[in-house]
PDB file of N, H, CA, C and O in Angstrom:
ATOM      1  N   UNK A   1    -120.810 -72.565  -4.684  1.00  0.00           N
ATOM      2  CA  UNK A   1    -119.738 -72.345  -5.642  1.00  0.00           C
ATOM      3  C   UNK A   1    -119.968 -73.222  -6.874  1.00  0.00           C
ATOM      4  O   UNK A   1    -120.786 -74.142  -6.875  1.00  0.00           O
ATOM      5  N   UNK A   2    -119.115 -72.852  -8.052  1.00  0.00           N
ATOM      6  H   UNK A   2    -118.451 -72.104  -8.052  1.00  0.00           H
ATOM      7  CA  UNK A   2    -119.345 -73.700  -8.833  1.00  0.00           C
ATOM      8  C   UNK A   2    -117.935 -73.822  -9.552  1.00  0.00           C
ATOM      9  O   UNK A   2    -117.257 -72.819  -9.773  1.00  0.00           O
ATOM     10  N   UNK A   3    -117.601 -74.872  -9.843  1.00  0.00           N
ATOM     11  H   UNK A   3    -118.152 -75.686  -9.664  1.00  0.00           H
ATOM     12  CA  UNK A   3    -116.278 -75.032  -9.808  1.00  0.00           C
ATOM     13  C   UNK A   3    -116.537 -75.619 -11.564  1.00  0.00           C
ATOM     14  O   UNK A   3    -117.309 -76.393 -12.131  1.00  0.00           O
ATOM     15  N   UNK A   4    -115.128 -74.520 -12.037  1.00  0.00           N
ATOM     16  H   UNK A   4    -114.502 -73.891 -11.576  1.00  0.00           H
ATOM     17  CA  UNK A   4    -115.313 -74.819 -13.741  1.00  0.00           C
ATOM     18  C   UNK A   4    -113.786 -76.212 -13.973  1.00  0.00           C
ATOM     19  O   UNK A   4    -113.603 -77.055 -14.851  1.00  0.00           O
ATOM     20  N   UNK A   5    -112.999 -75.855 -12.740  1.00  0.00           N
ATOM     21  H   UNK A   5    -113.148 -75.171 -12.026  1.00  0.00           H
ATOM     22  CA  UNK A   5    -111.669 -76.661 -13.343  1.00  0.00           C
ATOM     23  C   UNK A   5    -110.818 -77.007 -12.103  1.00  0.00           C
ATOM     24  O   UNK A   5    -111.183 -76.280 -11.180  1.00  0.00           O
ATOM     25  N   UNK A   6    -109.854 -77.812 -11.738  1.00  0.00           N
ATOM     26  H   UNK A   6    -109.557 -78.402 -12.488  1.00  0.00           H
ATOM     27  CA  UNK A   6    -109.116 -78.246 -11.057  1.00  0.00           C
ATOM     28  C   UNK A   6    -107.524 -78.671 -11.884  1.00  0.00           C
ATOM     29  O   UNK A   6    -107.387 -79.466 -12.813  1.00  0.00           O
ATOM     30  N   UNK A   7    -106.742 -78.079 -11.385  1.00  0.00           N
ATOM     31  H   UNK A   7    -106.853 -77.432 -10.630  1.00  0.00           H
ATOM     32  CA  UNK A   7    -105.035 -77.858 -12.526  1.00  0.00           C
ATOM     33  C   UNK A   7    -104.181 -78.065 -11.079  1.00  0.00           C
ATOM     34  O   UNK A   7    -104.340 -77.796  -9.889  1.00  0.00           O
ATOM     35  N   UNK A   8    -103.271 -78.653 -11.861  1.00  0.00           N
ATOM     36  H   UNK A   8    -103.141 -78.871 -12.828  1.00  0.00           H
ATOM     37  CA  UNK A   8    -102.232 -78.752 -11.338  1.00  0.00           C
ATOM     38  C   UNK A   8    -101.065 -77.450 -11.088  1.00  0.00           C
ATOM     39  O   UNK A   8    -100.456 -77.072 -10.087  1.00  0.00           O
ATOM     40  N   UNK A   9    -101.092 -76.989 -12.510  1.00  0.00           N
ATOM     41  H   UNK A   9    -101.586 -77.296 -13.324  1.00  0.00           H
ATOM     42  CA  UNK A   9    -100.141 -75.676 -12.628  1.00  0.00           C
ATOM     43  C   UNK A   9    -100.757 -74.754 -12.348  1.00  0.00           C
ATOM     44  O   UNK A   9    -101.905 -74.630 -12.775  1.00  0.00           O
ATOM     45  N   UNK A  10    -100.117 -73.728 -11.456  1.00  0.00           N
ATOM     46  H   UNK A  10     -99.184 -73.829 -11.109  1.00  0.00           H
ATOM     47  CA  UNK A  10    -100.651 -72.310 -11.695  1.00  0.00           C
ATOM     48  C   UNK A  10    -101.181 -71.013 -12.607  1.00  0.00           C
ATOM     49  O   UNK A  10    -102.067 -70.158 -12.599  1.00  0.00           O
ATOM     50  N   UNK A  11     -99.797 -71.544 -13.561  1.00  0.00           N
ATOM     51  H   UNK A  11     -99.077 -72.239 -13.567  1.00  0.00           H
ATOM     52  CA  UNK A  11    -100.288 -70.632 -14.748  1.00  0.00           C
ATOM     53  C   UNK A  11    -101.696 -71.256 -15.774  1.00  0.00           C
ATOM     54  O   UNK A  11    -102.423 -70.514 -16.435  1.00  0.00           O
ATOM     55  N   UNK A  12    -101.840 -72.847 -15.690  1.00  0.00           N
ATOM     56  H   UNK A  12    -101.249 -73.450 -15.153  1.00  0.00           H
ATOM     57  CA  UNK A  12    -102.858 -72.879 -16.136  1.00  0.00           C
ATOM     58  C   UNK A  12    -104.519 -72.178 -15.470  1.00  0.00           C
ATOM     59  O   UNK A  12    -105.576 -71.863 -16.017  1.00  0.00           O
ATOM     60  N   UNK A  13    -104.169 -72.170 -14.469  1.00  0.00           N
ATOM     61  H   UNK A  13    -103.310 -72.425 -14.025  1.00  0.00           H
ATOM     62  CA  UNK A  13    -105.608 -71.796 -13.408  1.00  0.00           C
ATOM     63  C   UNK A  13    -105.469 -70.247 -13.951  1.00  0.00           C
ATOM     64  O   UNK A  13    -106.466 -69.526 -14.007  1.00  0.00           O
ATOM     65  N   UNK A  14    -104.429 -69.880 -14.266  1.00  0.00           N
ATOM     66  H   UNK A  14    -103.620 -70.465 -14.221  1.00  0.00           H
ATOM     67  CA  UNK A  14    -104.438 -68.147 -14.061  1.00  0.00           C
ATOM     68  C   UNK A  14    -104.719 -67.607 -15.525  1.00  0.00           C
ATOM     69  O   UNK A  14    -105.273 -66.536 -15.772  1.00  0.00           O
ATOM     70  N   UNK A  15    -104.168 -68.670 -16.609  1.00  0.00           N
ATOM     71  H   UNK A  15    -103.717 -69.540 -16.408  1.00  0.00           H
ATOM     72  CA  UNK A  15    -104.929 -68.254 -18.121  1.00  0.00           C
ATOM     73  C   UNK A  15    -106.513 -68.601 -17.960  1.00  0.00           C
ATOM     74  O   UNK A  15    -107.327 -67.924 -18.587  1.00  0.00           O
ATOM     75  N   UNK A  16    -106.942 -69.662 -17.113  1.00  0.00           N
ATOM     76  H   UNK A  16    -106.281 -70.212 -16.603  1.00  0.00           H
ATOM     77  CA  UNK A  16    -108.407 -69.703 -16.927  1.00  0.00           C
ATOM     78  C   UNK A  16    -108.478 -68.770 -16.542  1.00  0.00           C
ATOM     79  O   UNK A  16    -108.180 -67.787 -17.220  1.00  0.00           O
ATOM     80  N   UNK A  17    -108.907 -68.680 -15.275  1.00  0.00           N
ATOM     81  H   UNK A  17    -109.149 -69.479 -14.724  1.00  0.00           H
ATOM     82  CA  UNK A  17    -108.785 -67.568 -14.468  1.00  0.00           C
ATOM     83  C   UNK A  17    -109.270 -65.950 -15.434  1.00  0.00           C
ATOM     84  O   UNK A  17    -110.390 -65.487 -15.221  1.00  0.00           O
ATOM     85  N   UNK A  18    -108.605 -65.451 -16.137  1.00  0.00           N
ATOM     86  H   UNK A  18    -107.695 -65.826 -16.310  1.00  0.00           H
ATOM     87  CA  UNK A  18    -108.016 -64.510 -16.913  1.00  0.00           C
ATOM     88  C   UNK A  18    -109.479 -64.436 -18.078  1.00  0.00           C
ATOM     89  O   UNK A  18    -110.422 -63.662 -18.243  1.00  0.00           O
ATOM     90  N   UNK A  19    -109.107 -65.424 -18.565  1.00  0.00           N
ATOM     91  H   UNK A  19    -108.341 -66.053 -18.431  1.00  0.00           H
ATOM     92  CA  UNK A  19    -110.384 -65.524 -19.622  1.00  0.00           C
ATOM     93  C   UNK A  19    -112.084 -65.782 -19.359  1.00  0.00           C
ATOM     94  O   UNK A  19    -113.005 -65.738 -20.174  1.00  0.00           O
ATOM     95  N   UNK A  20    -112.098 -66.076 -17.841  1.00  0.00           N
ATOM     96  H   UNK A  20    -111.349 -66.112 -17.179  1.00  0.00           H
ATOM     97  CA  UNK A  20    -113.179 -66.459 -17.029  1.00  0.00           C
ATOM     98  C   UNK A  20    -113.620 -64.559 -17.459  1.00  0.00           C
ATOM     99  O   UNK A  20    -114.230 -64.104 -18.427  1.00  0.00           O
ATOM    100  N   UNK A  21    -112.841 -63.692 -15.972  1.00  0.00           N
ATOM    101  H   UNK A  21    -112.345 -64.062 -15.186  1.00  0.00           H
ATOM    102  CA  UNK A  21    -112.752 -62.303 -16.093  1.00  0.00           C
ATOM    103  C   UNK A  21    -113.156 -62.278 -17.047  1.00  0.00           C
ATOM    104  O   UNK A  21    -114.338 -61.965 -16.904  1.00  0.00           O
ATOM    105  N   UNK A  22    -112.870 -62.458 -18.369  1.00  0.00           N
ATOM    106  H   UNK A  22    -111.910 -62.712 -18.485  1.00  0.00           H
ATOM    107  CA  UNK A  22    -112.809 -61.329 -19.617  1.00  0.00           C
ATOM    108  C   UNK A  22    -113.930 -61.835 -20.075  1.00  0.00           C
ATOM    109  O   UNK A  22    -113.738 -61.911 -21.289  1.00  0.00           O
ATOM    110  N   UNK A  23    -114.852 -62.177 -19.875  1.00  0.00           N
ATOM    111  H   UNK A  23    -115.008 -62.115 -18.889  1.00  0.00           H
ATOM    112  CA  UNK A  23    -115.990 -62.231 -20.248  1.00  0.00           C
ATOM    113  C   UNK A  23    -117.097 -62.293 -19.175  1.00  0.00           C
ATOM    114  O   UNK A  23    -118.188 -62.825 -19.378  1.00  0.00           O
ATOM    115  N   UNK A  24    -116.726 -61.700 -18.007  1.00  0.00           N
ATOM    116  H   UNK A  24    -115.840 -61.268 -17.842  1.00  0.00           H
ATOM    117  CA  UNK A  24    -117.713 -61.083 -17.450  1.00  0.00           C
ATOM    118  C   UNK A  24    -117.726 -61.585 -15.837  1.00  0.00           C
ATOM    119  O   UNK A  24    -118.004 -60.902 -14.851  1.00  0.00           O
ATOM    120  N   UNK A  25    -117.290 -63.163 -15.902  1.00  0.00           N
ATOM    121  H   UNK A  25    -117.064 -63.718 -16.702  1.00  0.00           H
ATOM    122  CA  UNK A  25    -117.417 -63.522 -14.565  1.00  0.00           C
ATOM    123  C   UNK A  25    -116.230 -63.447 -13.514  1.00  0.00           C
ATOM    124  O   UNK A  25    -115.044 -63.145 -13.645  1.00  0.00           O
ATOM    125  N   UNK A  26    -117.072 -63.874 -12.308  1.00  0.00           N
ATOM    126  H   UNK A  26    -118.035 -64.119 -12.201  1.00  0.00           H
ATOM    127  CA  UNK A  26    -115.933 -63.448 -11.105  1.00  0.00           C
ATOM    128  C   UNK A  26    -115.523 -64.734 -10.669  1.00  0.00           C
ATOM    129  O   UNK A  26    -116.109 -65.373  -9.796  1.00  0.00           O
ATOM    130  N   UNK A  27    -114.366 -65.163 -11.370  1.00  0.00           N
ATOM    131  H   UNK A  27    -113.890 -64.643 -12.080  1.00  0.00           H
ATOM    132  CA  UNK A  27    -113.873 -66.710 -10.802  1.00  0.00           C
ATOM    133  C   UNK A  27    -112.352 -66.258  -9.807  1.00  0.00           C
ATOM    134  O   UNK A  27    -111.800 -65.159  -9.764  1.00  0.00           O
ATOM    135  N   UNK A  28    -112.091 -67.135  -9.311  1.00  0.00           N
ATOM    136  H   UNK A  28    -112.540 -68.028  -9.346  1.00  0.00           H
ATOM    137  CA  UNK A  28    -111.506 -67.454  -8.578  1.00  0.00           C
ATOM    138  C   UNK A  28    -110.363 -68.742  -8.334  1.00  0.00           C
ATOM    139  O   UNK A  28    -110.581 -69.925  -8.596  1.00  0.00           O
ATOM    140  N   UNK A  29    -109.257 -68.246  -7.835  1.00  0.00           N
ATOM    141  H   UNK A  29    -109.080 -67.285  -7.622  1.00  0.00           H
ATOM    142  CA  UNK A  29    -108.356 -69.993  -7.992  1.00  0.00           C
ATOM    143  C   UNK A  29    -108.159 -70.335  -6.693  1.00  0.00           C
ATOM    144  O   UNK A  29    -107.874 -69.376  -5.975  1.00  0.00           O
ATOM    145  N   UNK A  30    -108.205 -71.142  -6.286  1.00  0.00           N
ATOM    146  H   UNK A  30    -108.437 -71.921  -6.869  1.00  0.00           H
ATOM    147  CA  UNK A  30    -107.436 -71.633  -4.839  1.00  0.00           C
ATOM    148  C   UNK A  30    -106.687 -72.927  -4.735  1.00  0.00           C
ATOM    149  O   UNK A  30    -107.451 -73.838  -5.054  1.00  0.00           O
ATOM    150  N   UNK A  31    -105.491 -73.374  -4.414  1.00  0.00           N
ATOM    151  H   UNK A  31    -104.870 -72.634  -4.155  1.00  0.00           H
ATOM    152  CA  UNK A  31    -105.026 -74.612  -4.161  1.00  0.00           C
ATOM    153  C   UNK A  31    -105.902 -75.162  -2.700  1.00  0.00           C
ATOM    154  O   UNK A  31    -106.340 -74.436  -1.808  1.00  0.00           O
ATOM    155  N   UNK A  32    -105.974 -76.426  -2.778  1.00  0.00           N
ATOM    156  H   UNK A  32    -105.617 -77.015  -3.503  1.00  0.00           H
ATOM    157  CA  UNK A  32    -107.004 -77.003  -1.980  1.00  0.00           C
ATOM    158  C   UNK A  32    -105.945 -78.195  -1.896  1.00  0.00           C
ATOM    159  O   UNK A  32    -105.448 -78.887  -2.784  1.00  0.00           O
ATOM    160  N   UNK A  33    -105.707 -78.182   0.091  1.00  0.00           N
ATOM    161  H   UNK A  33    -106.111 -77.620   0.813  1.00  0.00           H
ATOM    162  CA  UNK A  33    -104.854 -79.223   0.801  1.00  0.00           C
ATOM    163  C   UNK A  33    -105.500 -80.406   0.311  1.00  0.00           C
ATOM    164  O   UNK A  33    -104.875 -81.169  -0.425  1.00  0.00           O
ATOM    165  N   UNK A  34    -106.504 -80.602   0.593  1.00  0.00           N
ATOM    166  H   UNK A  34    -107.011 -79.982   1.191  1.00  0.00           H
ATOM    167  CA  UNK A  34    -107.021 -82.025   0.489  1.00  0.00           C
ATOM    168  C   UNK A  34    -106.387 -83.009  -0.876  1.00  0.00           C
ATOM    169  O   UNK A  34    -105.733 -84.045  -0.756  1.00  0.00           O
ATOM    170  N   UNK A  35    -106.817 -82.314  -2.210  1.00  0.00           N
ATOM    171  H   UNK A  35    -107.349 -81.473  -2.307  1.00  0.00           H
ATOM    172  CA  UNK A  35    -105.877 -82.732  -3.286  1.00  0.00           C
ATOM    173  C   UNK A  35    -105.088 -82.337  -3.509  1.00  0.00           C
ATOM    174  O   UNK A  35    -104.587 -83.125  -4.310  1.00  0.00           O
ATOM    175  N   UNK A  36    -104.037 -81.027  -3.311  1.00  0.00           N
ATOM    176  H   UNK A  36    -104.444 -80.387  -2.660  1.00  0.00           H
ATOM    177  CA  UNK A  36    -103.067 -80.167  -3.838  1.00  0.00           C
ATOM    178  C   UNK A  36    -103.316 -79.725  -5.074  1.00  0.00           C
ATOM    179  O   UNK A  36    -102.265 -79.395  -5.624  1.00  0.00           O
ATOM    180  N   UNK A  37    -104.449 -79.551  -5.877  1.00  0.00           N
ATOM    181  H   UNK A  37    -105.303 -79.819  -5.430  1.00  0.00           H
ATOM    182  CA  UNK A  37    -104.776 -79.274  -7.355  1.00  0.00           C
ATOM    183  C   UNK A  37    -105.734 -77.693  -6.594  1.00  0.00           C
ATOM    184  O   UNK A  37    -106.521 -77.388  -5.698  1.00  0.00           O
ATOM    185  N   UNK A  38    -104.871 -77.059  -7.836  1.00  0.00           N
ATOM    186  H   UNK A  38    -104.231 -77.307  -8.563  1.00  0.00           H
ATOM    187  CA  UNK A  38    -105.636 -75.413  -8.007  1.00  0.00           C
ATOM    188  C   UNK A  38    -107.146 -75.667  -8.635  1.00  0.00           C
ATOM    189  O   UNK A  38    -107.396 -76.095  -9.762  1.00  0.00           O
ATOM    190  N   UNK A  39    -108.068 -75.293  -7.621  1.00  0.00           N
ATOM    191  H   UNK A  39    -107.865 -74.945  -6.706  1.00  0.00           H
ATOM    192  CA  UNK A  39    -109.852 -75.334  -8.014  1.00  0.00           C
ATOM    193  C   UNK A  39    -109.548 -73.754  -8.439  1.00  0.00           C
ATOM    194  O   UNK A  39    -108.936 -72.763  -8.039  1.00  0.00           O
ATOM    195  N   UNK A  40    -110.532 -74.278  -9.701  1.00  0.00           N
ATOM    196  H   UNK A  40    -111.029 -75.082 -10.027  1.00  0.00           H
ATOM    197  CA  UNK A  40    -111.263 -72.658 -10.309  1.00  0.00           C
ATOM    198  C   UNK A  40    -112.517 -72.714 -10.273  1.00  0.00           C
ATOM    199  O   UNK A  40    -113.220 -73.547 -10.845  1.00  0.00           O
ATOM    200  N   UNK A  41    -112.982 -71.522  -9.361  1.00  0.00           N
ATOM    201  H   UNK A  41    -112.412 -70.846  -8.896  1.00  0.00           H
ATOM    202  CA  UNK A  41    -114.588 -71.513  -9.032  1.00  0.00           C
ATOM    203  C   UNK A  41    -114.984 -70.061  -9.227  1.00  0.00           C
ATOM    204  O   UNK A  41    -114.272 -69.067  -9.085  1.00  0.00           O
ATOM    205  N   UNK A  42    -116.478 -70.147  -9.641  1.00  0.00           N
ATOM    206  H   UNK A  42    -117.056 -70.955  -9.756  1.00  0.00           H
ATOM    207  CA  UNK A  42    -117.131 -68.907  -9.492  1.00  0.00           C
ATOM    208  C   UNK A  42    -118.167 -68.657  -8.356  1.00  0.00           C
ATOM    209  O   UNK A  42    -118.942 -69.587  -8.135  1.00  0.00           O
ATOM    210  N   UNK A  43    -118.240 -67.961  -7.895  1.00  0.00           N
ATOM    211  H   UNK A  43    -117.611 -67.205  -8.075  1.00  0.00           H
ATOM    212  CA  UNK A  43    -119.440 -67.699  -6.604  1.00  0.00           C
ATOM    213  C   UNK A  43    -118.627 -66.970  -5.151  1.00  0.00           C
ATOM    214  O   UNK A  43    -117.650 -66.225  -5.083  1.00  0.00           O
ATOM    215  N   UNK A  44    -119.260 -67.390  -4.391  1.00  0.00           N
ATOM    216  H   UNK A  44    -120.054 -67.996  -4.446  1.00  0.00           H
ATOM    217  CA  UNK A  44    -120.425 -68.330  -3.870  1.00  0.00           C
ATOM    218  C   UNK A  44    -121.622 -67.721  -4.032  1.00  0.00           C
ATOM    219  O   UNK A  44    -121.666 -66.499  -3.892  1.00  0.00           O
ATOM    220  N   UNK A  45    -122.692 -68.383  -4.323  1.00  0.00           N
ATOM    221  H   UNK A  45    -122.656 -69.376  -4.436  1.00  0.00           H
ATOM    222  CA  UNK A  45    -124.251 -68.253  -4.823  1.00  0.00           C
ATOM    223  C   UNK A  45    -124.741 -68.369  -3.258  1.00  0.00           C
ATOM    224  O   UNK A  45    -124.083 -69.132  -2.550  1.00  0.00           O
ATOM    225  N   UNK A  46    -125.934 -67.615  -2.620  1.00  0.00           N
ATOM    226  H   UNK A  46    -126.468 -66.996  -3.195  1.00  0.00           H
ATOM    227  CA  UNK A  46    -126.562 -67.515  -1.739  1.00  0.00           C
ATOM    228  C   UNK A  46    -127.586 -68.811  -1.678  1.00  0.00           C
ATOM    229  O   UNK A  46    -128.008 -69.384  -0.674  1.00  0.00           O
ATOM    230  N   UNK A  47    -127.926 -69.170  -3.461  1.00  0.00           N
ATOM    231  H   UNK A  47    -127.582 -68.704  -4.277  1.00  0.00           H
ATOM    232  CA  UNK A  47    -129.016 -70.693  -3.221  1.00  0.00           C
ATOM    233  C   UNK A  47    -128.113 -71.344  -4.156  1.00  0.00           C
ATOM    234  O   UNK A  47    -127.285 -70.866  -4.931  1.00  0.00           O
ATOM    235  N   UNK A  48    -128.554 -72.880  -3.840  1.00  0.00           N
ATOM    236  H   UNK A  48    -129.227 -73.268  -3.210  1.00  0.00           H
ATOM    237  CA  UNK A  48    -128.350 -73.697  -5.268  1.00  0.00           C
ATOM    238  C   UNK A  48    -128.716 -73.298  -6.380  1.00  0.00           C
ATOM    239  O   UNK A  48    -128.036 -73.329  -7.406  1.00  0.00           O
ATOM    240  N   UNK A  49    -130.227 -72.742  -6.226  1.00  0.00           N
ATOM    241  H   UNK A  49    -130.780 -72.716  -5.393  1.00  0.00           H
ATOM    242  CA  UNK A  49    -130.414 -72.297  -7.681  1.00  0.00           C
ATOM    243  C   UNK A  49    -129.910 -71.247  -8.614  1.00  0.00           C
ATOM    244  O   UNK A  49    -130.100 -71.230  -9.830  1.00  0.00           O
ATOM    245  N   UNK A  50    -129.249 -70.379  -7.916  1.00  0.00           N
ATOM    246  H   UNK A  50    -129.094 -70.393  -6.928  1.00  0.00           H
ATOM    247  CA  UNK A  50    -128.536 -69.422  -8.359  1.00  0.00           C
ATOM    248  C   UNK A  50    -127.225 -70.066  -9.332  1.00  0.00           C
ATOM    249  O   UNK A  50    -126.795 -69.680 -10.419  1.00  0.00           O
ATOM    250  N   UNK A  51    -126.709 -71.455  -8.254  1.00  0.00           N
ATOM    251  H   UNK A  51    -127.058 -71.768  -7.371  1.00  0.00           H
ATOM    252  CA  UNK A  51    -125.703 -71.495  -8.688  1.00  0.00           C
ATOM    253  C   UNK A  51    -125.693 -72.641  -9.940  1.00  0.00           C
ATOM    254  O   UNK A  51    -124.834 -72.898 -10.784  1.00  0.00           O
ATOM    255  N   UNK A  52    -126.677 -73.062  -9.749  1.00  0.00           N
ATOM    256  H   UNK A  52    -127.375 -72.854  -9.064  1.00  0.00           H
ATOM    257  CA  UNK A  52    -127.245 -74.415 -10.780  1.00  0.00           C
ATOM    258  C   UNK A  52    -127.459 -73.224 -12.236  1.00  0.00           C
ATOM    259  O   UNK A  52    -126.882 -73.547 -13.274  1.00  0.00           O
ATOM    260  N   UNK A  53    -128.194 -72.045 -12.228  1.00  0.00           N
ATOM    261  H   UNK A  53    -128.662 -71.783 -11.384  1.00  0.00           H
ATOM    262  CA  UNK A  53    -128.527 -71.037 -13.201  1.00  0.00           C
ATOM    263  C   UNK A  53    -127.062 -70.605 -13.699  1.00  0.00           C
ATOM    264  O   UNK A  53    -126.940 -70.562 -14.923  1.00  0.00           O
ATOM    265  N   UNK A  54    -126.104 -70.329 -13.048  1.00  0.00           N
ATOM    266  H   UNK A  54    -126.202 -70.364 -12.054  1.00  0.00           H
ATOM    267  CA  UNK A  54    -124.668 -70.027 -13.294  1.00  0.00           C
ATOM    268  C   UNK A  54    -124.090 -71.125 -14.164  1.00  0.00           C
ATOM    269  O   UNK A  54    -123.767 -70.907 -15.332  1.00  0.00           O
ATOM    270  N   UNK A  55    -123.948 -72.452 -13.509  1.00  0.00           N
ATOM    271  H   UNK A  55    -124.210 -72.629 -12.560  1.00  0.00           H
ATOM    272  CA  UNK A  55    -123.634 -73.496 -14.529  1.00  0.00           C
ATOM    273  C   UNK A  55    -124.220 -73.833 -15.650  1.00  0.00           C
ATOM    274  O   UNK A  55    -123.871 -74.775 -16.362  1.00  0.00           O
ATOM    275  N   UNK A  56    -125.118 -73.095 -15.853  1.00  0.00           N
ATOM    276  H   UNK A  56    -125.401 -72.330 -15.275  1.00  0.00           H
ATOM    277  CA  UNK A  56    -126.358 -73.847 -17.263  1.00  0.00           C
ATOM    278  C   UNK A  56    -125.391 -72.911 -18.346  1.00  0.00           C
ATOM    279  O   UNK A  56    -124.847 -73.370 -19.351  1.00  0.00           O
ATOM    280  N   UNK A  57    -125.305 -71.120 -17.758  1.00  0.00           N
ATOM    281  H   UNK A  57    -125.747 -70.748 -16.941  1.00  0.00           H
ATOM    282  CA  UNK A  57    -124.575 -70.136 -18.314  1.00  0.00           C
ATOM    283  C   UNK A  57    -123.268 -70.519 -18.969  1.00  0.00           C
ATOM    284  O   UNK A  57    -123.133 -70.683 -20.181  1.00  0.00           O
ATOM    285  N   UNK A  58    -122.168 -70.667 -17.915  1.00  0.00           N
ATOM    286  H   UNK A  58    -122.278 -70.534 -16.930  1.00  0.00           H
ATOM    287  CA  UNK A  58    -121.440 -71.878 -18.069  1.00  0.00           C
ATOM    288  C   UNK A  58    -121.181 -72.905 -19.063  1.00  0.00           C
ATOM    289  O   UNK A  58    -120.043 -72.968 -19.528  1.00  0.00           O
ATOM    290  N   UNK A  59    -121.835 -73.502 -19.351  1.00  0.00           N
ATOM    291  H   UNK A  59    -122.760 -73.451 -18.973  1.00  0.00           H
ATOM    292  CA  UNK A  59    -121.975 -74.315 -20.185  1.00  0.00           C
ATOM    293  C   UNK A  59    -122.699 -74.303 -21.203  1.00  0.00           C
ATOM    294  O   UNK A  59    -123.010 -75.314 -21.833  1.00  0.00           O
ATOM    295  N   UNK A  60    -123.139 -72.839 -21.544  1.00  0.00           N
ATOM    296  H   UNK A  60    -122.886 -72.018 -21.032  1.00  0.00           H
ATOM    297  CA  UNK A  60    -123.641 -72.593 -22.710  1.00  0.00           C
ATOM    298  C   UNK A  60    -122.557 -72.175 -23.452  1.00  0.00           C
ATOM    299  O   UNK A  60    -122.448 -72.289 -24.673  1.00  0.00           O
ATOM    300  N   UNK A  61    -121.231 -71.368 -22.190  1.00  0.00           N
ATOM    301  H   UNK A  61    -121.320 -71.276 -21.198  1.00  0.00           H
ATOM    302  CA  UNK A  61    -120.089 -70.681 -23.031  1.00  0.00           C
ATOM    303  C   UNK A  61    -119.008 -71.205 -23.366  1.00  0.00           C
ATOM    304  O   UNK A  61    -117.935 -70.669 -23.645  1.00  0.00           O
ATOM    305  N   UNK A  62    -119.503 -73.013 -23.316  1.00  0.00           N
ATOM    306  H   UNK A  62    -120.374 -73.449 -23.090  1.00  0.00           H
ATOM    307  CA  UNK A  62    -118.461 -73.951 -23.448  1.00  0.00           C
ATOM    308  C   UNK A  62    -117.670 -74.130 -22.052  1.00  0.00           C
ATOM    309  O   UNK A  62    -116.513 -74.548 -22.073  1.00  0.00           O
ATOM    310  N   UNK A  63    -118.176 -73.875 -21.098  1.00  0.00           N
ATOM    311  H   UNK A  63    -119.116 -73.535 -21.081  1.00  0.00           H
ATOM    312  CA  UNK A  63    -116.988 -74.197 -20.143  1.00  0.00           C
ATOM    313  C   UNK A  63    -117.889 -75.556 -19.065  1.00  0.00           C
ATOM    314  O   UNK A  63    -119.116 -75.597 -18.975  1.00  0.00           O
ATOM    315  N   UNK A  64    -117.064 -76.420 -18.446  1.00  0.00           N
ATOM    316  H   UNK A  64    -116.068 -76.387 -18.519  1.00  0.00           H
ATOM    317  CA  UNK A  64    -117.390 -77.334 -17.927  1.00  0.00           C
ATOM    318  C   UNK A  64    -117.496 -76.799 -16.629  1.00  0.00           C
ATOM    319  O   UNK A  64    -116.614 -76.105 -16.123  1.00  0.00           O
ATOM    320  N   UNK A  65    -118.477 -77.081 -16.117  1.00  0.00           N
ATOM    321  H   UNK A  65    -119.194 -77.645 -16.528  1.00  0.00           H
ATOM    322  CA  UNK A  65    -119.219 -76.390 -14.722  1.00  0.00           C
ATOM    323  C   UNK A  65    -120.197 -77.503 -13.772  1.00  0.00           C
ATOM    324  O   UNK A  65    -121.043 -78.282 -14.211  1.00  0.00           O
ATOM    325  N   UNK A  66    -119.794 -77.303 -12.387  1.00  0.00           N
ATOM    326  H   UNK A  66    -119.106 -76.670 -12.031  1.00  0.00           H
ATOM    327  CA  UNK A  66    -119.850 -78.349 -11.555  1.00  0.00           C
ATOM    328  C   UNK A  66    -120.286 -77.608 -10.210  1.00  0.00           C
ATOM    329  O   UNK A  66    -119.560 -76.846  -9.572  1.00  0.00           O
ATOM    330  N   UNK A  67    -121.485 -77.932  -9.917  1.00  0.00           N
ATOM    331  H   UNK A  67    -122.075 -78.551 -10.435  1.00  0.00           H
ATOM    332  CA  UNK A  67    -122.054 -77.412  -8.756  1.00  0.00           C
ATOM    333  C   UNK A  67    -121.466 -77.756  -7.242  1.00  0.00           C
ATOM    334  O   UNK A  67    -122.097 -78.609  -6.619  1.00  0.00           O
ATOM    335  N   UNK A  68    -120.717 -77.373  -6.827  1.00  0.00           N
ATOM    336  H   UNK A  68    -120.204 -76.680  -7.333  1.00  0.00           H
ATOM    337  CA  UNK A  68    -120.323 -77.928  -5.312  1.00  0.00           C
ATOM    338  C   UNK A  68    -121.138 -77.831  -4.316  1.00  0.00           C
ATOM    339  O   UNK A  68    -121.713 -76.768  -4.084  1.00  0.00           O
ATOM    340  N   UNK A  69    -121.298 -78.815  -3.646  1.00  0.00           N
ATOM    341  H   UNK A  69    -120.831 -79.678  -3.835  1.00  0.00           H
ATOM    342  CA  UNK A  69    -122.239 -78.477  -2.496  1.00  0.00           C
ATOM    343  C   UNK A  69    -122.072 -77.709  -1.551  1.00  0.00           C
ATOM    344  O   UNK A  69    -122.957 -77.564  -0.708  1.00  0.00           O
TER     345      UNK A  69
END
């Protein structure tokens, strides 16, 4: 996975979210027990490198992108 953001609010994850879509990719929100903060991720990638190639993308389109293990 590669995780572009972590929010507190919902509607912020869901204007991400929204604008992720509209330009092509397949992100995703989930609240996560461990912190209670909504992760926004794209994937899951079958290799790292797939997903390391996703974040370079990512961050060419201005968005902050973070490889999870």
């Amino acid at each position: 996975m590669v995780q572009v953001a972590a929010v507190s609010h919902a509607d912020d994850a869901g204007v991400l979210v929204g604008a992720l879509r509209k330009r092509g990719y397949a992100a995703s929100a989930q609240r996560e027990p461990s912190d209670g903060l909504i992760h926004v991720r794209i994937g899951p990638f079958a290799t790292h490198e797939e997903a390391y190639r996703m974040s370079a993308r990512l961050l060419d389109d201005g968005y902050n992108a973070i490889v999870q293990p």
